[in-house]
Backbone bond lengths (Angstrom), bond angles and torsions (degrees), N, CA, C in turn:
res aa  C-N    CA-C-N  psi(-1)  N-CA   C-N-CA  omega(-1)  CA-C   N-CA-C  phi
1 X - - - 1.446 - - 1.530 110.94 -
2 X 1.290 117.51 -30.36 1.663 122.10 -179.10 1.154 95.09 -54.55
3 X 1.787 125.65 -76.46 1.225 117.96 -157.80 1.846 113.97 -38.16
4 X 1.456 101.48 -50.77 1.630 117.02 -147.49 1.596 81.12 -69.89
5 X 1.722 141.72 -7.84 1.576 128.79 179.85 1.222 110.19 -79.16
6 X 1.691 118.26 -47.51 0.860 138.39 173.63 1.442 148.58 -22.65
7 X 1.377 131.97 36.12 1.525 114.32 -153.87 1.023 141.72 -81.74
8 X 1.259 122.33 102.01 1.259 149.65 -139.89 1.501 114.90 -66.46
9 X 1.531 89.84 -51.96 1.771 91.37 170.85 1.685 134.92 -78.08
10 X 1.722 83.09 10.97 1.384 83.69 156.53 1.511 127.35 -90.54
11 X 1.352 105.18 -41.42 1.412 125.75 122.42 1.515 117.59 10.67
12 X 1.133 117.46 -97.43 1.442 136.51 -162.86 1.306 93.17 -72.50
13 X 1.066 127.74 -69.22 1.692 132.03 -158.18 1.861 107.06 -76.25
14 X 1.664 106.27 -5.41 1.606 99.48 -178.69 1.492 125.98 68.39
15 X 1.114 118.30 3.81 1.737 134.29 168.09 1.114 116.55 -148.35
16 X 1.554 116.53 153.62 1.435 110.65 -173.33 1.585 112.54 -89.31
17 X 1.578 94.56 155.10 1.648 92.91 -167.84 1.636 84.90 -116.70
18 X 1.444 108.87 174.10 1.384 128.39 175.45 1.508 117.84 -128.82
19 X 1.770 101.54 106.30 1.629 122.10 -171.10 1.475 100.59 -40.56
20 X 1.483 102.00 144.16 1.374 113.20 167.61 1.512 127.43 -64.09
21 X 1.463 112.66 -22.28 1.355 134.96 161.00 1.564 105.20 -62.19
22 X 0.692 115.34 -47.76 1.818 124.21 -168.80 1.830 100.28 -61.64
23 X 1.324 104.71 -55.69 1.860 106.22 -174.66 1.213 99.10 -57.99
24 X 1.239 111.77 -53.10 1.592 101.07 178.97 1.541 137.97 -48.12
25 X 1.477 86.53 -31.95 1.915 96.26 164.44 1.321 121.47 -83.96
26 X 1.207 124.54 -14.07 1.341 146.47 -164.63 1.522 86.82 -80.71
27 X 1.452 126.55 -79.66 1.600 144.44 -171.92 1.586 91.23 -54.51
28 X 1.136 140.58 -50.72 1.244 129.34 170.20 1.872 122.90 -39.00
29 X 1.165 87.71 -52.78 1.508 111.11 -176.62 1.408 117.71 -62.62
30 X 1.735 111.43 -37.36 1.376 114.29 174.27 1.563 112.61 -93.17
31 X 1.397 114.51 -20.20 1.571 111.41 168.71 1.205 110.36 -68.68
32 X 1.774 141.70 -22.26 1.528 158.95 160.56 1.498 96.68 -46.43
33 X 1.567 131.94 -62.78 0.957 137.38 -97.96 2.142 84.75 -117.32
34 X 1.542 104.10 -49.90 1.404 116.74 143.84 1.512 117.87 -43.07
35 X 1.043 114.30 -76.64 1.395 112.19 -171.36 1.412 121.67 -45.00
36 X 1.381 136.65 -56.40 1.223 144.65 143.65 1.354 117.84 -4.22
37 X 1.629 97.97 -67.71 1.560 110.42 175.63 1.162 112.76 -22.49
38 X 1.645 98.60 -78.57 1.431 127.76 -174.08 1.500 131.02 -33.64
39 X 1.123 99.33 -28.27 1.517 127.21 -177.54 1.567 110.20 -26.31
40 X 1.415 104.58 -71.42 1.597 137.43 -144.84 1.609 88.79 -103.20
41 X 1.207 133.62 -7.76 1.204 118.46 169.04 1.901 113.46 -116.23
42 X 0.804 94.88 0.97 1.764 95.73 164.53 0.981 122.39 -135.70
43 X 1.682 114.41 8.35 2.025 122.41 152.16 1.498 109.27 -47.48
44 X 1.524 127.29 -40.35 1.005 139.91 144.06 1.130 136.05 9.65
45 X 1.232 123.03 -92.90 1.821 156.22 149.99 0.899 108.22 -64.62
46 X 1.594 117.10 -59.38 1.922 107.08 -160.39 1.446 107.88 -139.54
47 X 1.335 122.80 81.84 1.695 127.93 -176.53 1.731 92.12 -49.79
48 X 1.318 124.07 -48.95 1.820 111.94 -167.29 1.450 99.82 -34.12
49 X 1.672 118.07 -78.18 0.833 130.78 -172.76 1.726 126.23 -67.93
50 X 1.350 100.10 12.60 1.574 103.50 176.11 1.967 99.65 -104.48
51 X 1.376 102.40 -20.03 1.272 123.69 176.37 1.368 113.31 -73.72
52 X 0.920 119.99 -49.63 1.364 140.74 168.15 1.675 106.28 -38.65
53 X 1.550 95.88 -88.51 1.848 97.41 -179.49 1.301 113.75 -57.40
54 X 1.547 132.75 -3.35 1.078 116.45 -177.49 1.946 107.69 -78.02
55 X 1.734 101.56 -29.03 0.975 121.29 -166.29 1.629 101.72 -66.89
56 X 1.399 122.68 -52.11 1.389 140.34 -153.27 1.433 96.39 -81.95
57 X 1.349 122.15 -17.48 1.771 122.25 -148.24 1.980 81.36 -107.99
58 X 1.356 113.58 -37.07 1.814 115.44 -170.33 1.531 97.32 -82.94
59 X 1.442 120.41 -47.00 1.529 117.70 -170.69 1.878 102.37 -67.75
60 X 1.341 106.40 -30.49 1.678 96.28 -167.07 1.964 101.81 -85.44
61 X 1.533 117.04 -9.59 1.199 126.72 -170.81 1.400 96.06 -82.33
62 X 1.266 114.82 -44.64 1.835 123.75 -173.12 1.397 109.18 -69.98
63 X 1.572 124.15 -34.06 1.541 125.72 165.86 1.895 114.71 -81.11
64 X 1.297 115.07 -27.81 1.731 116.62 150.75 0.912 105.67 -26.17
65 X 1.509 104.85 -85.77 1.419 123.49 -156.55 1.376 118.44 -53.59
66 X 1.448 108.23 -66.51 1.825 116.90 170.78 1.539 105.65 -13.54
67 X 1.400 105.29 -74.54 1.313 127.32 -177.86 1.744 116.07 -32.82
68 X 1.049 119.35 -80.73 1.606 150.27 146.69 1.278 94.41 -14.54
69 X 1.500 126.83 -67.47 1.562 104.22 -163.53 2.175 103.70 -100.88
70 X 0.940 113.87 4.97 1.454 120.61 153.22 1.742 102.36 -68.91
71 X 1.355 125.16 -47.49 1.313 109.01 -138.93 1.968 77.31 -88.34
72 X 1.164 97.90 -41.66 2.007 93.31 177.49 1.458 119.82 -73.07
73 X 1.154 121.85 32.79 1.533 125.33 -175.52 1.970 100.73 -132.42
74 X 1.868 98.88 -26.96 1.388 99.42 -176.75 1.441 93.68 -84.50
75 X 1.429 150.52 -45.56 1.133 173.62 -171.53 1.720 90.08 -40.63
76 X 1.842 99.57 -72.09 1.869 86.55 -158.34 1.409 92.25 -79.06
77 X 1.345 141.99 -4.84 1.548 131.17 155.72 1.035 116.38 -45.82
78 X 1.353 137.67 -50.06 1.890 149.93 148.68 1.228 118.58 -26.98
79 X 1.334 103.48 -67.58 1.404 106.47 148.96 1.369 138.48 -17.07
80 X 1.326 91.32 -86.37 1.857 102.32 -177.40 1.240 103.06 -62.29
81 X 1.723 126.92 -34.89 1.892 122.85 -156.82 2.064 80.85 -89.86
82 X 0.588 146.15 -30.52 2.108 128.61 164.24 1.443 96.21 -88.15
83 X 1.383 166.43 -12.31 1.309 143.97 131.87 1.747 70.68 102.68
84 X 0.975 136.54 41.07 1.852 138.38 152.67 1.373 113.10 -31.14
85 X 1.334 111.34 -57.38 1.497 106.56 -178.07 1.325 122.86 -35.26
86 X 1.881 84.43 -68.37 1.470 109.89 -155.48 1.945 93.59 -61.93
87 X 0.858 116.71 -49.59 1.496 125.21 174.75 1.652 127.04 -19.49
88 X 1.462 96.22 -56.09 1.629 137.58 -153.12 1.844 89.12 -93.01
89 X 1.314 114.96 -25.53 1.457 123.24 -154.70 1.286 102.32 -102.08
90 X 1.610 107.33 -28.22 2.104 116.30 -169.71 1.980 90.22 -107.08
91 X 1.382 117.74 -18.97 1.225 113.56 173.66 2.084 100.25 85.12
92 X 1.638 74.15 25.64 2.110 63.28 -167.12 1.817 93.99 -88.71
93 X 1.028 90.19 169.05 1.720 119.78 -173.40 1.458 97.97 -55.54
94 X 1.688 105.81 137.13 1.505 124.68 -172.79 1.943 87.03 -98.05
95 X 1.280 93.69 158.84 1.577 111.42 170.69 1.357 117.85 -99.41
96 X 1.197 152.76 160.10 1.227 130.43 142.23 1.519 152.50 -31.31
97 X 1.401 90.67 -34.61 1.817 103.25 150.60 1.681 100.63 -51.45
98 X 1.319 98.81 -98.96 1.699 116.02 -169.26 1.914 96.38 -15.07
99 X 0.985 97.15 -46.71 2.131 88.50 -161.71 1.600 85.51 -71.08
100 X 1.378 147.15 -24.28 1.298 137.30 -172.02 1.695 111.67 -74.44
101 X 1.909 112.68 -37.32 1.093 120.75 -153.53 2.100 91.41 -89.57
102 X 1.289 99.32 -42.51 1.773 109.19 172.64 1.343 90.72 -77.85
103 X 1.049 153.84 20.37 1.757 131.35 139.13 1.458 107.05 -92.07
104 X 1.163 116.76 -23.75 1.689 114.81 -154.17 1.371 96.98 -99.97
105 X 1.262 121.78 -24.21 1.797 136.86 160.60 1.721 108.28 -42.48
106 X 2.128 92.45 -67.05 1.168 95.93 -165.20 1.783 127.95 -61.91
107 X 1.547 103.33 -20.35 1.211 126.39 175.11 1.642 135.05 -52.72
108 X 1.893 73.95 -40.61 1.997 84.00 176.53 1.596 89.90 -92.67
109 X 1.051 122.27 -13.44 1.663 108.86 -171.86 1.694 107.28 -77.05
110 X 0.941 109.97 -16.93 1.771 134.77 161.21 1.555 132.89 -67.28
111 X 1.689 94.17 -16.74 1.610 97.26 -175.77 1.227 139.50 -49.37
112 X 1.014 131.28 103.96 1.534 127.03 167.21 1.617 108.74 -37.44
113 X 0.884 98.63 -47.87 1.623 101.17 -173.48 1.951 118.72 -49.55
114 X 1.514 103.66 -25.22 1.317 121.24 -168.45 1.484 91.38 -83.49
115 X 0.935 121.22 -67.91 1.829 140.00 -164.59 1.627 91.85 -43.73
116 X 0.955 122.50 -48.08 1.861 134.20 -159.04 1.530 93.70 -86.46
117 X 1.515 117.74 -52.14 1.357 121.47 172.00 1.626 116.32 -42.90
118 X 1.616 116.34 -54.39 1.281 116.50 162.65 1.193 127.78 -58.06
119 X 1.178 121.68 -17.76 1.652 117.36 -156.00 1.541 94.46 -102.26
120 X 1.309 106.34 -56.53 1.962 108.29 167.00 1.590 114.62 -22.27
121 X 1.737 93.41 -58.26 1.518 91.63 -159.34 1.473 110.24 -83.19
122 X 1.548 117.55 -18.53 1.564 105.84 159.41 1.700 126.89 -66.08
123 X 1.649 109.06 -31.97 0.874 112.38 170.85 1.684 123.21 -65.62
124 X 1.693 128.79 -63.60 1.385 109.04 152.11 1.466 141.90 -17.13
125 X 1.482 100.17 -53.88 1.486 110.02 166.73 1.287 135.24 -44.69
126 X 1.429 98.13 -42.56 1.399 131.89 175.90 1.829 100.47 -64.64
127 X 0.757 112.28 -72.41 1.726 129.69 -176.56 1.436 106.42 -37.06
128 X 1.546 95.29 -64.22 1.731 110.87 178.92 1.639 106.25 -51.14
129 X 1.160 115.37 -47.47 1.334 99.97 -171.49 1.632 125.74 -89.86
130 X 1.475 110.20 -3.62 1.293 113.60 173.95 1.767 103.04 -79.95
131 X 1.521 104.51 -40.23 1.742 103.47 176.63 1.543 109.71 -67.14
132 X 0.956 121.66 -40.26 1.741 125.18 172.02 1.604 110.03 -60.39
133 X 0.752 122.06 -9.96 1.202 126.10 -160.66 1.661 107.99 -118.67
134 X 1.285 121.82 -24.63 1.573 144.54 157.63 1.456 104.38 -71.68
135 X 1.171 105.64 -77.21 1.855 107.75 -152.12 1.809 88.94 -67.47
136 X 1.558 129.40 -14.08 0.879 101.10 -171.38 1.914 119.79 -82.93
137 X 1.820 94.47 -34.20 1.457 114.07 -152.02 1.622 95.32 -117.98
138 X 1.664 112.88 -26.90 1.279 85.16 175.92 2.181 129.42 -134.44
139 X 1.266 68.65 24.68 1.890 91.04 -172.61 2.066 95.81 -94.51
């Protein structure tokens, strides 16, 4: 499991890269994040299709998440299996592992993917509720 935490080519290449597995959850996450939206503004006109995204927006939220809390469960496993805390806390000497597992931390803590992830879903939110908020109170 160390190796597979590890990312190496960030490593090698000196910047962090973003797994091809990861975009894919990412685009998952914002097609969820749309869909949801969508919900409450085309129950309206078209329940099929308000039914629909409700479906696509909960099933793609339940594979997010899975994902998301797998990848933060292998993380504080890293954690706890180099004892980081306690380490970081007595100021004692990192190994070469430890500087691999606190690079590969610091990397996703860097994501572009997160920043865009937030901003989407405030922005939808945003959208959804100014149109919900029209067709409901003032159309």
């Amino acid at each position: 499991m160390q190796k597979k935490f590890i990312c190496h080519d960030c490593f090698r290449l000196k910047k962090c890269q973003e797994s091809f597995v990861s975009w894919i959850f990412f685009f998952l996450g914002v097609v969820a994040t749309i869909s949801i939206r969508a919900v409450n503004i085309t129950l309206s006109f078209n329940p099929l299709m308000a039914r629909i995204f409700w479906y696509v927006g909960v099933a793609g939220f339940l594979l997010f998440f899975i994902y998301k809390f797998n990848y933060y469960n292998i993380t504080q496993q890293q954690i706890k299996d180099c004892n980081l805390v306690e380490k970081l806390l007595e100021k004692n000497k990192l190994d070469g592992h430890d500087y691999e597992v606190l690079g590969t931390i610091i990397c996703a803590l860097n994501s572009k993917k997160d920043k865009i992830n937030f901003f989407l879903i405030f922005l939808f939110s945003a959208l959804a509720l100014v149109v919900a908020v029209y067709i409901d109170f003032i159309k």
